[in-house]
C-alpha positions as a printed NumPy array, in Angstrom:
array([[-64.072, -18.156, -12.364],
       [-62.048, -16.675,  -9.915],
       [-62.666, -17.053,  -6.274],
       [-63.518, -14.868,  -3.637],
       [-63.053, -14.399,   0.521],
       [-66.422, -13.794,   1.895],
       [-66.789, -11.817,   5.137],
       [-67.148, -15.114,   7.208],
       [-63.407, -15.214,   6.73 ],
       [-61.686, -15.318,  10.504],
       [-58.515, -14.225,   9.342],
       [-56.329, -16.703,   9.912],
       [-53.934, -16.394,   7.213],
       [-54.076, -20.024,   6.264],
       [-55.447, -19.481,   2.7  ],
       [-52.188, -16.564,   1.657],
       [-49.082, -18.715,   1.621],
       [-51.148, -21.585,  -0.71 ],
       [-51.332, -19.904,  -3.167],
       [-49.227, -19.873,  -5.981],
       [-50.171, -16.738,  -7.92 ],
       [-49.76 , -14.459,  -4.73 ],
       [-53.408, -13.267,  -5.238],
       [-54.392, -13.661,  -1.412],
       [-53.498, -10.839,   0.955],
       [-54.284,  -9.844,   4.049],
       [-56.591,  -7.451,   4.842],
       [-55.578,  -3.832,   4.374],
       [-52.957,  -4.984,   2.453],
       [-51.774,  -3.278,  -0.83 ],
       [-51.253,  -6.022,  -3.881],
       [-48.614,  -6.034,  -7.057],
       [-48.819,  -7.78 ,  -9.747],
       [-45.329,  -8.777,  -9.253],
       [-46.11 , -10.65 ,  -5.825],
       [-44.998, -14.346,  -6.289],
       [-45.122, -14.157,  -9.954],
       [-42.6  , -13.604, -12.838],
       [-44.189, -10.555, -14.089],
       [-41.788,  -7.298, -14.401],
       [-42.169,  -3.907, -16.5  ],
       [-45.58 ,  -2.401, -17.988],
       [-48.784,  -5.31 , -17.335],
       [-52.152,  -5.191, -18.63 ],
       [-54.509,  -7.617, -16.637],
       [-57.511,  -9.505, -18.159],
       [-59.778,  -6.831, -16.795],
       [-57.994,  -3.958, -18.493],
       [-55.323,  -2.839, -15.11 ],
       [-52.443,  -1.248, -17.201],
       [-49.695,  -0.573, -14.561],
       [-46.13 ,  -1.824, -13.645],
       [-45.474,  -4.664, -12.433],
       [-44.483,  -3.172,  -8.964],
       [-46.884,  -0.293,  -8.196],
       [-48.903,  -0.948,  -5.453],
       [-52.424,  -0.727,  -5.386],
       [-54.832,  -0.085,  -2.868],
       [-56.585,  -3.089,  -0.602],
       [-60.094,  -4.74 ,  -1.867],
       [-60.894,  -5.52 ,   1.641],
       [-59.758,  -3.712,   4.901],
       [-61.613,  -6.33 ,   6.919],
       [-60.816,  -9.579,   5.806],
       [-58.281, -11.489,   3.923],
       [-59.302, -10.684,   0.403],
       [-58.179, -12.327,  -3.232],
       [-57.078, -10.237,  -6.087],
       [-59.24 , -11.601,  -9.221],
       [-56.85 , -10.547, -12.114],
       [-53.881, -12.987, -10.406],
       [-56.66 , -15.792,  -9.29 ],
       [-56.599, -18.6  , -11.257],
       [-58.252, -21.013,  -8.927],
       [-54.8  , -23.191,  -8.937],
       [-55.265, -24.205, -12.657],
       [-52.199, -25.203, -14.031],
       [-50.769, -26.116, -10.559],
       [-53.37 , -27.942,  -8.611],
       [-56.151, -29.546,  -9.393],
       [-58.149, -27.795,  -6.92 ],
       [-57.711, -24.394,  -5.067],
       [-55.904, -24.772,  -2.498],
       [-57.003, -21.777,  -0.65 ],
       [-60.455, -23.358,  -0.619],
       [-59.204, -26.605,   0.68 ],
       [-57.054, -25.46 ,   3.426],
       [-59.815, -22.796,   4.891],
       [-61.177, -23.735,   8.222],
       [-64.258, -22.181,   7.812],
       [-64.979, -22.355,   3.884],
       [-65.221, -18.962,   3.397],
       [-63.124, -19.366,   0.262],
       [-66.068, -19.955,  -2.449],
       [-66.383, -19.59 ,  -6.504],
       [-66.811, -15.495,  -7.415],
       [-69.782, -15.143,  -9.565],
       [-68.708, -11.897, -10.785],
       [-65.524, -13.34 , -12.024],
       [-67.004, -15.994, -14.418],
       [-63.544, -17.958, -16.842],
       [-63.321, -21.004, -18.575],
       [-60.653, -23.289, -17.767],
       [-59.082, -21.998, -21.185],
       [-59.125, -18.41 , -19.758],
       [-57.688, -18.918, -16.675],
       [-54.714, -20.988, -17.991],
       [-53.856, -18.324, -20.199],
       [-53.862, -15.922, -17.223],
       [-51.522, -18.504, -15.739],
       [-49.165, -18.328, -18.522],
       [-49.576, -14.231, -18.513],
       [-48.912, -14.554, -14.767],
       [-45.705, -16.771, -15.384],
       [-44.283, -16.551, -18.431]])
């Protein structure tokens, strides 16, 4: 499953440089799918976003740090933990129910991340 910011998040900004899919950003924020990964051209995310690589797209969150769920992977295939999680002060950085993957799954949305 992917992993999600909750709104006890202080905003410190530790969690955003960790990670190594570029999925964290800052509230407000717009997100690519080509931030800190090797995708370029036409996409299509796991949950169905067709778009290019560079078109931005609005924030999730214009409170709090927030994490994009189509680019989490929850470190697998780079860490063996998320790192985001680890490095939060306040363990706001928790396991996204609504964002349910097997390991399987979210290696391959490594692989589509960084081909």
């Amino acid at each position: 499953m992917a992993i999600k910011i909750t709104d006890e998040c202080i905003n410190c900004g530790a969690c955003e440089p960790e990670c190594p899919n570029g999925a964290i950003y800052e509230n407000g924020g717009e997100w690519r799918f080509s931030d800190k990964t090797e995708i370029t051209g036409s996409f299509t995310s796991k949950s169905g976003i067709t778009a290019d690589a560079d078109t931005e797209h609005a924030a999730i969150s214009n409170d709090f740090y927030y994490i994009v769920p189509d680019k989490c992977t929850e470190c697998v295939g780079f860490h063996d933990e998320p790192q985001c999680a680890s490095v939060c002060p306040v363990d706001c950085c928790v396991p996204d129910p609504d964002n349910v993957e097997s390991n399987e799954d979210l290696l391959a949305k490594k692989t589509s991340l960084h081909p």
